[in-house]
DOPA-568236 format. One line per 8 residues: number of its first residue (from 1); their letters; for each residue x, y, z of C-alpha. Coordinates in pm, 1 decimal, decimal comma. Layout:
DOPA-568236
NUM	a	X/Y/Z | ... $
end
This chain:
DOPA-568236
1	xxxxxxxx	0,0/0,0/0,0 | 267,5/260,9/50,7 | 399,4/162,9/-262,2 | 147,1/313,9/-393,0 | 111,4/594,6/-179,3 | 474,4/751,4/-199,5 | 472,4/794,1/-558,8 | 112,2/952,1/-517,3 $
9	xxxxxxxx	246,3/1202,0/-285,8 | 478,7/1309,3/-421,3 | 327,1/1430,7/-760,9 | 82,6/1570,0/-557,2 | 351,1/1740,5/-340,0 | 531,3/1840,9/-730,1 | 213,0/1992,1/-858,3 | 146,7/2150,0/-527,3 $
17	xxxxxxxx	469,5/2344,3/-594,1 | 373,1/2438,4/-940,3 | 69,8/2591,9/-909,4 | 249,5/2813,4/-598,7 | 497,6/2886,0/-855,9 | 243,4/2980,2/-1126,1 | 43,1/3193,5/-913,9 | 304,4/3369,4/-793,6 $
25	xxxxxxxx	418,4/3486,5/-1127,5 | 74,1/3586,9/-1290,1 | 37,9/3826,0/-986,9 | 367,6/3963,2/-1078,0 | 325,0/4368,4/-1126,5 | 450,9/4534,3/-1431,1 | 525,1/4889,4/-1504,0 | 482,6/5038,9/-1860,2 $
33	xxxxxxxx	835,2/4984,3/-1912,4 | 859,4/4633,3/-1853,9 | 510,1/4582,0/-2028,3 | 679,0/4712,3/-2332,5 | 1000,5/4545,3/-2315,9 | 759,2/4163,9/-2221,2 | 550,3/4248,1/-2574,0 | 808,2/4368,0/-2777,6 $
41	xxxxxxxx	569,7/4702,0/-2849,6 | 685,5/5020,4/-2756,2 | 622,0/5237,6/-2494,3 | 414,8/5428,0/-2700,6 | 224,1/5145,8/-2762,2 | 148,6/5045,9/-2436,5 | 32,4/5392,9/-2312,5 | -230,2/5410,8/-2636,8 $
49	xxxxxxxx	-331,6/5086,6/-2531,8 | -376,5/5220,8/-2185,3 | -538,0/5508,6/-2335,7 | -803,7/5334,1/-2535,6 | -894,4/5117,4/-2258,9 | -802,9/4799,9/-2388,2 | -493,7/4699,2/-2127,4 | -598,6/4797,0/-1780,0 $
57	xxxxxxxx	-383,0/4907,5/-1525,8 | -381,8/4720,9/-1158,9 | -309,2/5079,4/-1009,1 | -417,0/5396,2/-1202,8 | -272,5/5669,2/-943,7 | 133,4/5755,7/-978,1 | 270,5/5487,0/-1137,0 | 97,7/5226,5/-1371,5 $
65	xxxxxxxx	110,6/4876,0/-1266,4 | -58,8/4610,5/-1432,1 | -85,9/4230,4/-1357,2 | 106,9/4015,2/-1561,6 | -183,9/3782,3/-1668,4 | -376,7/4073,6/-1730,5 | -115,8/4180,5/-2024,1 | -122,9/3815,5/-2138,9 $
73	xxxxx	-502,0/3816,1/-2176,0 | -416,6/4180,4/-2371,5 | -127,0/4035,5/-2550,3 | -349,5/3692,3/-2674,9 | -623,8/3909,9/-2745,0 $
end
């Protein structure tokens, strides 16, 4: 029976740790900068988008943040 159980464990245990891991990063905050450099787009770019209303930021006030899965929702369209 523990056989069995060890092996079960432990991928549980492995995709416990992924799913920490993944979460972590698609709460990580961006600024405009580093939304431009992650797309490739320009600065520029990013602000229109802003602009327009079709990326979002996470904080509005001072400086822009946004979440990082919310500019890979913008960036897959």
């Amino acid at each position: 029976m523990n056989d069995i159980l060890i092996p079960i464990i432990e991928k549980l245990e492995s995709l416990e740790r992924l799913i920490k891991k993944t979460t972590k990063a698609d709460n990580e905050l961006m600024t405009i900068k580093a939304v431009a450099k992650y797309s490739s787009m320009s600065e520029v770019s990013v602000r229109r988008a802003v602009h327009k209303g079709v990326l979002k930021p996470f904080k509005d006030s001072g400086k822009k943040l946004f979440k990082k899965n919310e500019v890979d929702r913008w960036l897959n369209g």
